[in-house]
N, C-alpha and C positions, 0 to 999 in steps of 0.2 A: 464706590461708584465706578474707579474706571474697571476693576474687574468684572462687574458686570457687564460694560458697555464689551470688552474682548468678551463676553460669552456669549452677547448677542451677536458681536459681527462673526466671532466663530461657526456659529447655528449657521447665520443667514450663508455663508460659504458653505457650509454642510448642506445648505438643501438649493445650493447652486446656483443663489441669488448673484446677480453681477456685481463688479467691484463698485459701479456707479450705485447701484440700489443701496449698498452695503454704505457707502459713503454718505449717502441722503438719511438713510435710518439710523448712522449713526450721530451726524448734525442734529435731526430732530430729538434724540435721545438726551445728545449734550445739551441743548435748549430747551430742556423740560417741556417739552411737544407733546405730551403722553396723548393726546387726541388723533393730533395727526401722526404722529408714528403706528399707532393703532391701526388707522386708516390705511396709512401707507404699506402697512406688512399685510395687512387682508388682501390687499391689491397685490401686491406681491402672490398671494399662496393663492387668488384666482386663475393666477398667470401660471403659476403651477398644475394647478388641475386642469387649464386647460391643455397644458403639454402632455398630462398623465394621459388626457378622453384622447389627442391625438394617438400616443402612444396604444391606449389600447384598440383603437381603428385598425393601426397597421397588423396589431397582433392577430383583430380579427380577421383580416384578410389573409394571414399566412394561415391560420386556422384552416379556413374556408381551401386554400390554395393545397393545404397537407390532405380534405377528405376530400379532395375533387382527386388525385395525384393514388387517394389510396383505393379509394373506389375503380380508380382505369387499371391499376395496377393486379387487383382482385378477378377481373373481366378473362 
């Protein structure tokens, strides 16, 4: 068991969950929470996706920003 509990809080550092989130999934892990832990890491990887939609907003704007730049460039 505890080398599973180190591969989950390994993962959740690998996908850049905070040391606080990292602490609470691991509490509910060692208290046989498997429901709310569940819950808790969904809410986690929502929090994720929505950093990814942020991240790709700005990409589409530098997108948008590279054919506005290559189009006056072409003129």
């Amino acid at each position: 068991m505890e080398m599973e509990l180190k591969a989950m809080l390994d993962n959740l550092a690998d996908a850049g969950c905070t040391k606080h989130d990292a602490e609470i999934a691991g509490e509910l892990y060692k208290n046989g929470q498997a429901d709310e832990l569940i819950r808790f890491l969904k809410k986690c990887r929502c929090s994720l996706m929505d950093e990814m939609h942020e991240s790709q907003r700005k990409v589409d704007c530098m997108d948008f920003l590279i054919r506005r730049a290559e189009r006056n460039a072409a003129k």
